[in-house]
N, C-alpha and C positions, 0 to 999 in steps of 0.2 A: 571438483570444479565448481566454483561459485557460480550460484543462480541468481540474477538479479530478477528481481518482481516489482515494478511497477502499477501503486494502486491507483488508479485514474477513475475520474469522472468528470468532465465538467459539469457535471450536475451538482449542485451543493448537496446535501443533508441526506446524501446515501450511507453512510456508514463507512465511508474509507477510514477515517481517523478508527473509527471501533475496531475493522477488521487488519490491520496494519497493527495495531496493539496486540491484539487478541492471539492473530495468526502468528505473530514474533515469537509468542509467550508459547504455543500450544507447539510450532517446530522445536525450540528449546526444548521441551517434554519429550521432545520425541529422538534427541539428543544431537540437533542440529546445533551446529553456532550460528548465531542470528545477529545481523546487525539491522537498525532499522534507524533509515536515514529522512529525517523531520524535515519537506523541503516548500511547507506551509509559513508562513508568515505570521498566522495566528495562531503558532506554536501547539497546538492541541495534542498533538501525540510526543510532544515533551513533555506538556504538564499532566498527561495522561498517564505517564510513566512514572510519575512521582518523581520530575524535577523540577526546580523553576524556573522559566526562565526569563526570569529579571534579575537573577543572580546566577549567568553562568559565565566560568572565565574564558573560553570559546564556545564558537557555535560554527554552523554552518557556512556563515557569513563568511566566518574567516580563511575556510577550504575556500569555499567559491572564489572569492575576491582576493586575497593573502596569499592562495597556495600553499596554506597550512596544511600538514598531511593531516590524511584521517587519524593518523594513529594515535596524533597529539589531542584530539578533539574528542573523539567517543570517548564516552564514556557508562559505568554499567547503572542499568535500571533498578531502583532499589528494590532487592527483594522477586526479581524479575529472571535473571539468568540468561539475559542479553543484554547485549551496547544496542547507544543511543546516538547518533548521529544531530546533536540536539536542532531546535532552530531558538532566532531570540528574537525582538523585533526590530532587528538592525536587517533584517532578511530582505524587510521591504525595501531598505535602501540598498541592499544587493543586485533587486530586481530592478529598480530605475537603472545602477551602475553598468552593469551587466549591459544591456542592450546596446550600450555606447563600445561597450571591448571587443576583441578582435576572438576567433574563436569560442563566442560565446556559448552557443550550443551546448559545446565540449568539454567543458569546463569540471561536470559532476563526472562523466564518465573517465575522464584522466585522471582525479582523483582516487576511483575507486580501485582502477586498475591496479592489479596483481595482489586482491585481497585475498586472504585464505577464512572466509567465511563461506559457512556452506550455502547461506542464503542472505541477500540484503532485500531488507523489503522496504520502496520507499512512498511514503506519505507525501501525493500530489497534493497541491493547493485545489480549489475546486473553478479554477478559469485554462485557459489556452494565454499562460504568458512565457514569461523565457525560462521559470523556476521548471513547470511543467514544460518544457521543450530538454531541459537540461534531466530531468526524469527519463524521457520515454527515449534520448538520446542513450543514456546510460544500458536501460533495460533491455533481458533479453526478448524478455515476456509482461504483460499486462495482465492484472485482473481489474476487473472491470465489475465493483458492485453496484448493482442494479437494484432499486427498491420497485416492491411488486403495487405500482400507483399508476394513474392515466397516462403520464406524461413521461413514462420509462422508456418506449420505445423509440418517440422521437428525440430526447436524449443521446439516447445510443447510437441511432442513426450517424448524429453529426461526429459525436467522439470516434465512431468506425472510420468517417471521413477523413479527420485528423490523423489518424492512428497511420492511413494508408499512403497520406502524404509524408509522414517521418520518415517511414518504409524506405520510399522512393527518394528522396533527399538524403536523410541524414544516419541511418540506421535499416540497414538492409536485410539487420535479424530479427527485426522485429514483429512481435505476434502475437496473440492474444493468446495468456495460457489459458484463460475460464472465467465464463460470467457469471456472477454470482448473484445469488437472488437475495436480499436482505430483507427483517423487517417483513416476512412472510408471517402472517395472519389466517391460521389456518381457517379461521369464520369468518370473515369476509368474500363472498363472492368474487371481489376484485381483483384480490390478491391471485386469487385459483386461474381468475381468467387471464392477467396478465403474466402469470405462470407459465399458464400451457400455449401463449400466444413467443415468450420465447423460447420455450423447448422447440415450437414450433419452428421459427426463425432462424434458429441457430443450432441446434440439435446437440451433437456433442460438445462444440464448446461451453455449452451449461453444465455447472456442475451441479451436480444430484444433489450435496449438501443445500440445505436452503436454513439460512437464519431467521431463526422465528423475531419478533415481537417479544424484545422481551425487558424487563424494568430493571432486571440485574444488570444487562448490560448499559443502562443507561447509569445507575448509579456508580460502577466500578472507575470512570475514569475521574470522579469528586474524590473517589478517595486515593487518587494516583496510583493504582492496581490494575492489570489487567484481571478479566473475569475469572480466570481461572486460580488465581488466588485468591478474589473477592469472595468467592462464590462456588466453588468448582464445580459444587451436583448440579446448578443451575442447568435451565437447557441451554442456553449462549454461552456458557463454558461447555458444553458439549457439545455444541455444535461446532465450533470453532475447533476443536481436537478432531472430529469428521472431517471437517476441510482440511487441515493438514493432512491426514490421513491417505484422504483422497489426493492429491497435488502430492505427496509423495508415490503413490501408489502409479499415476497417472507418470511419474517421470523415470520410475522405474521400469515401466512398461516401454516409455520412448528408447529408452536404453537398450532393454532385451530387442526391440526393431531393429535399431542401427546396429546390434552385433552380428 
């Protein structure tokens, strides 16, 4: 049964694009099919992937708007070992068009319908617009990466708010699978305190994994690679194989419950 994962934040510069790349690459490894579906405007986990997109013959755009199927559209990441859901910058005239259509919402989640991917992971823009409405519409589950800085908490507050509204309107299974601590600096005091202030908060839905600070992961999406080919001993390629690990480990467990 495919798992859809939604990476949300509205908070910019948390690490969604890095861990949307990384985590696609590290389930692959772990012999999942992975699709990971680009529904930013500023294209970053296309070009993260080693495409371009200013030369792609579909995109995103054209599911959304066209009712193009996926099938004609993904395509695979080079050297990566999953499809690309790409986006181009026609996205953002998707997102003006979109809000004018009828079923707008709905739009990503009727696409994806009756995939046989074990997991889609998809790459939220970093606002509350119709792109991300047509994300957390689709998904079963959210992660939610959290960078460990002052302004983490009330962040999350409002996207918790958002999340609870989809819920109750448009999406009834929707849930947070795990919050993710990114960009975790084991020497800075800050980092430690706004650590333990969401373990504290949130308890189990943090996941134990925590992504450290690290320059390999900032370098790996220049050269259109996730880190784990970039880099693989790095610790952001190993850490990123923890959270997969984990998040399967975690659904495994959901499973043996319900049987």
């Amino acid at each position: 049964m495919t798992q859809v994962l939604a990476i949300c934040n509205q908070k910019g510069g948390v690490g969604k694009t890095t861990t949307a790349i990384n985590l696609a690459a590290s389930l692959t490894a772990a012999g999942k099919k992975v699709l990971l579906v680009d529904v930013d405007p500023q294209g970053n986990a296309t070009t993260g992937c080693g495409l371009n997109k200013n030369d792609l013959a579909q995109s995103c755009t054209d599911v959304l708007l066209g009712g193009t199927p996926v099938s004609e559209v993904r395509v695979p990441a080079p050297d990566s070992g999953f499809d690309v859901l790409p986006a181009d910058p026609d996205l953002t005239e998707a997102e003006v068009r979109l809000v004018m259509e009828d079923n707008r919402e709905y739009r990503l989640r009727e696409a994806l319908a009756g995939s046989t991917d074990d997991y889609i992971l998809i790459d939220c823009p970093p606002s509350l617009n119709i792109l991300t409405i047509n994300a957390l519409v689709a998904a079963d589950r959210v992660i939610v990466p959290t960078q460990c800085e002052f302004y983490a908490l009330e962040g999350l507050s409002a996207l918790l708010d958002t999340l609870a509204r989809i819920s109750q309107q448009a999406n009834r299974k929707l849930a947070i699978a795990g919050i993710l601590r990114t960009m975790y600096d084991s020497r800075n005091k800050l980092s430690h305190e706004v650590s333990e202030a969401l373990l504290e908060h949130f308890g189990e839905q943090v996941y134990r994994t925590m992504i450290p600070r690290n320059v390999t992961l900032a370098e790996a999406p220049s050269h259109g690679r996730p880190v784990s080919s970039y880099d693989p001993s790095s610790r952001g390629a190993v850490a990123y194989l923890m959270l997969a690990g984990e998040i399967l480990r975690r659904e495994s467990s959901e499973l043996g419950a319900a049987t």
